[in-house]
C-alpha positions as CSV (number, residue, x, y, z in Angstrom):
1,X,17.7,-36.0,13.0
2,X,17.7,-33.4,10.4
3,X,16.6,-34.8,6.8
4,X,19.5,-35.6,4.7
5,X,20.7,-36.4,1.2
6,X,23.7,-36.9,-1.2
7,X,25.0,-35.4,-4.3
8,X,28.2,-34.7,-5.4
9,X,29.8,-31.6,-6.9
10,X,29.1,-31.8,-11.3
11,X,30.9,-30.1,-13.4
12,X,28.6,-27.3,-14.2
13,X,28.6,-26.5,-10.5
14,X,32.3,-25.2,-10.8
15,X,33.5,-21.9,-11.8
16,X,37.1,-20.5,-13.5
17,X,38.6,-20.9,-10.2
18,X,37.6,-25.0,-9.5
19,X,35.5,-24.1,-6.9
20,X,32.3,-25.2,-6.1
21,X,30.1,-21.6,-7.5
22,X,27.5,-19.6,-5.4
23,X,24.1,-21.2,-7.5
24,X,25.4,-24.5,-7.0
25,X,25.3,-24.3,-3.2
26,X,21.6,-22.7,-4.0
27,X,21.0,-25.6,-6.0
28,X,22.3,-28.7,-3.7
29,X,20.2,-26.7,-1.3
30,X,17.1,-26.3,-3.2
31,X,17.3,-30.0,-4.3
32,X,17.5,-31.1,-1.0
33,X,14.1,-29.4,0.4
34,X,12.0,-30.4,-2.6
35,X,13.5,-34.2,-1.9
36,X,12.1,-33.4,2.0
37,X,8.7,-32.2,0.5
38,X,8.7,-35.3,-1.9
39,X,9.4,-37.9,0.6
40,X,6.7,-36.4,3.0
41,X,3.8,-36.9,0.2
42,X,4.3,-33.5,-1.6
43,X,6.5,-34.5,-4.8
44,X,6.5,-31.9,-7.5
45,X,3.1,-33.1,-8.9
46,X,1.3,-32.5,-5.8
47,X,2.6,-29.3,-5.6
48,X,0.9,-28.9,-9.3
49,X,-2.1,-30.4,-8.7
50,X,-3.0,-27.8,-6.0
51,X,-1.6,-24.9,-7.8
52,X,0.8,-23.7,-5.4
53,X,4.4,-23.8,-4.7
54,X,7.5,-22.5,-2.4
55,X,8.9,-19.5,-3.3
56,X,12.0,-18.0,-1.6
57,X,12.0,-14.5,-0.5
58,X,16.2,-14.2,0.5
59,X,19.0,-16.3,1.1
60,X,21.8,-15.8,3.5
61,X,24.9,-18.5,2.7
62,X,28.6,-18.4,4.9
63,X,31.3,-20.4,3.4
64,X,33.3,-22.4,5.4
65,X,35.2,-24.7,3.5
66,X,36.6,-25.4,-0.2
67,X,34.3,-28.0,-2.2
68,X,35.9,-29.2,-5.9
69,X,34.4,-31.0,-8.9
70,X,33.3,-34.7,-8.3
71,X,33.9,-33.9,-4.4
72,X,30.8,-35.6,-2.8
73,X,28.4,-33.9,-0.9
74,X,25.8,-34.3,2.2
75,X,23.4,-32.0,2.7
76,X,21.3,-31.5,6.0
77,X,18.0,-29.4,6.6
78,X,16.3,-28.4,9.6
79,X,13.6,-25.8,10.2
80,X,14.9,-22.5,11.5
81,X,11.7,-20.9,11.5
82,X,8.1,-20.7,11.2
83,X,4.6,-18.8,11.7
84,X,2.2,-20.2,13.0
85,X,-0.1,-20.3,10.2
86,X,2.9,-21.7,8.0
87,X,2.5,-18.7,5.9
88,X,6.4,-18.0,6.0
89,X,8.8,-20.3,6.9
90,X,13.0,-20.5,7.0
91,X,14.9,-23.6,6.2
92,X,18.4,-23.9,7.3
93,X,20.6,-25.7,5.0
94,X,24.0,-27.3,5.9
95,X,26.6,-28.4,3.2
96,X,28.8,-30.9,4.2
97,X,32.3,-32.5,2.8
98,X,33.5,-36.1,2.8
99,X,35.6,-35.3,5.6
100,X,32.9,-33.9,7.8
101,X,34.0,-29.8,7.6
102,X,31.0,-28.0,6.5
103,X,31.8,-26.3,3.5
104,X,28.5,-23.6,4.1
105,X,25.1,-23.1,4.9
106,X,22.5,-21.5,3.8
107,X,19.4,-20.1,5.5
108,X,16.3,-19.7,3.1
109,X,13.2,-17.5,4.0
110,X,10.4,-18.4,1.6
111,X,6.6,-18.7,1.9
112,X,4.0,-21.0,0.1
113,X,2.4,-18.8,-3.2
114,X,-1.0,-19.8,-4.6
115,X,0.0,-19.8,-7.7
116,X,-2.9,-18.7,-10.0
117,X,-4.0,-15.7,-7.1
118,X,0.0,-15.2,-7.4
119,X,-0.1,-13.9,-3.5
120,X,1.0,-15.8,-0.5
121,X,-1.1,-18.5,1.4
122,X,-1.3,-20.7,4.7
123,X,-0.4,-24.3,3.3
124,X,-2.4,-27.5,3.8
125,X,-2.4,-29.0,7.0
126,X,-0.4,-31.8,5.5
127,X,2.5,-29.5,4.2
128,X,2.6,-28.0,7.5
129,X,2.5,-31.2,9.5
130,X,5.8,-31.7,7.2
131,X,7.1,-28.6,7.8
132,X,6.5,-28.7,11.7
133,X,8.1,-32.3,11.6
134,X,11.6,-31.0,10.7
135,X,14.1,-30.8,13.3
136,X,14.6,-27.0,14.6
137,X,17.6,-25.2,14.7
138,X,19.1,-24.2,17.7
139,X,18.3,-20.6,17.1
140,X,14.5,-21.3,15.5
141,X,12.5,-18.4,15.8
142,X,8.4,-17.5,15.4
143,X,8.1,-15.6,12.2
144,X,5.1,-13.0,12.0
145,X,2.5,-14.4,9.2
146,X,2.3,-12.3,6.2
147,X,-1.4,-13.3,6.2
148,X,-1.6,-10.9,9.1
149,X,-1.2,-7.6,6.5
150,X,-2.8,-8.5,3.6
């Protein structure tokens, strides 16, 4: 089962046309994956104490359906990718209305940065126990470790 929560669409989130605006659907998605993290041990505060966080390198989002203010929301992840030192990882991000369409997704390639040596690092063997315990996508992939360059 992919990991899953709930939000609805906020007022903010809309833009002059009543639709649900691009940074909201990066919002609902980011939201989600730090609720994943959190529920697996890794709450903001952990992420602090170790000095070192996720930081996105791209995002590619389809829309699929309409989503309008106070329309509620569920949103799925699932791990599309990952290298085998956790390095790099992509998270695969489904939006979905009350009525079941999915209204987009979004696939996010990130990596974990130390954040005082400001450069990319393998995480914990914790984090990536979390990370390796999300479902895969259909289409997962083996990323190539930035790790291997530097």
């Amino acid at each position: 089962m992919p990991f899953t929560s709930t939000t609805h669409v906020r007022w903010p989130d809309v833009d002059q046309n009543g639709h649900m605006r691009t940074t909201a659907y990066l919002d609902a998605a980011e939201d989600n994956r730090m609720r994943y993290f959190a529920s697996g041990g890794f709450p903001v505060t952990e992420f602090a104490a170790r000095r070192l966080g996720p930081v996105s390198h791209g995002h590619d989002i389809r829309y699929r359906a309409e989503m309008r203010l106070l329309d509620p929301i569920v949103v799925e992840l699932r791990l599309a990718g990952l290298a085998s030192d956790g390095a790099r990882f992509r998270l695969h991000n489904k939006i979905i209305r009350a009525d079941g369409r999915t209204a987009a997704t979004i696939t996010t390639t990130a990596g974990w940065l130390d954040l005082d040596a400001r450069r990319l690092v393998a995480p914990p063997a914790e984090l990536l126990a979390l990370l390796t315990a999300l479902e895969r996508t259909k289409d997962f992939t083996e990323l190539p470790s930035p790790l291997a360059h530097a």
